[in-house]
C-alpha positions in Angstrom: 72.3 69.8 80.8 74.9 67.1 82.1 78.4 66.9 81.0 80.8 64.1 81.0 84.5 64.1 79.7 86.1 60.4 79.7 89.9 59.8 80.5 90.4 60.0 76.5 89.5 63.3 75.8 85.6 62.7 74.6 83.1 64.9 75.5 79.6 63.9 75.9 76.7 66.6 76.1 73.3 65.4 77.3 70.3 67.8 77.5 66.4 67.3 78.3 64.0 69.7 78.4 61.7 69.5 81.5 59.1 70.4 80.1 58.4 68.5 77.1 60.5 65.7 78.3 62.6 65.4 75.2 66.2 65.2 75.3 69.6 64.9 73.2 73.2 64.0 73.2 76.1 64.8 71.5 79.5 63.6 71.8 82.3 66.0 71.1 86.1 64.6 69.9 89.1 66.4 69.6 90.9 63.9 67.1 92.4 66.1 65.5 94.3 68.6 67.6 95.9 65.3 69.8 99.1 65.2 70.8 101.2 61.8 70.0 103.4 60.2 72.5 106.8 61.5 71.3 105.4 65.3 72.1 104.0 64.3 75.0 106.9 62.5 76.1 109.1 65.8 75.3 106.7 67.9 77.2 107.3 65.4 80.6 110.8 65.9 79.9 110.7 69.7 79.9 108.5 69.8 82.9 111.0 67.8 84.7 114.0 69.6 83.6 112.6 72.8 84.4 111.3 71.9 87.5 114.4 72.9 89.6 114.6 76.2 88.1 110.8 77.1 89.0 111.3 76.0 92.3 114.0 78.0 93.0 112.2 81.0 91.6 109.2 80.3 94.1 111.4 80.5 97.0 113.0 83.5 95.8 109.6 85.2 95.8 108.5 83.4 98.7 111.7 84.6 100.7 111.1 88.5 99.0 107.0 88.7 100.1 108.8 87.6 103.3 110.8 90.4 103.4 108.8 92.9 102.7 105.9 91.6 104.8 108.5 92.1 107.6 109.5 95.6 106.5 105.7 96.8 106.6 105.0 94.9 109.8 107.9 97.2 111.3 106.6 100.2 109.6 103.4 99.7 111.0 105.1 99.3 114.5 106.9 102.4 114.5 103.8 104.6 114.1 102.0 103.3 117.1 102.2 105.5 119.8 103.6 102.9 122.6 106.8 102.0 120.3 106.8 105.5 119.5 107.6 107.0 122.5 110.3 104.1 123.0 112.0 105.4 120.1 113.8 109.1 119.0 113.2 110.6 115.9 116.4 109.6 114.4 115.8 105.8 115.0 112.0 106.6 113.3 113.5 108.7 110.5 116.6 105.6 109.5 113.7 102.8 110.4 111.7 105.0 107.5 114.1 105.7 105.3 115.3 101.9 105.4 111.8 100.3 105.2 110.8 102.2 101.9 
């Protein structure tokens, strides 16, 4: 079974059976469900517009995975025996109590 989809949208289905050798095709369009150039002209202008706002929500996530990849890397720190002993238990318990 092949399949090959052309820059317009068509779909075209080919099958052949090993076998027996025979084959078949079948072209698929979607005329009916196109969009014309004014809508996709608005959806390019909403992308665009809301482009700004979705980047400044990636780095807002990006900066808090950030964060809290810091906070587990320190949490994980403080429970290895080496930093440990560098630190008292007050330090541990406010390091803790601040990382969760």
């Amino acid at each position: 079974v092949m399949f090959d989809m052309d820059a317009n949208g068509i779909l075209q289905v080919s099958a052949k059976d090993k076998n027996t050798g025979k084959s078949n095709n079948v072209t698929i369009t979607n005329e009916s469900a196109r969009l014309s150039a004014e809508e996709i002209e608005r959806l390019v202008n909403e992308a665009a517009k809301f482009a700004e706002e979705d980047a400044e929500a990636a780095s807002r996530v990006e900066a808090r995975n950030g964060l809290e990849r810091y906070a587990y890397e320190v949490r994980n720190n403080i429970r290895e025996d080496n930093i440990k002993e560098k630190l008292s238990d007050e330090d541990i318990q406010t390091i803790n109590e601040a990382v969760e």
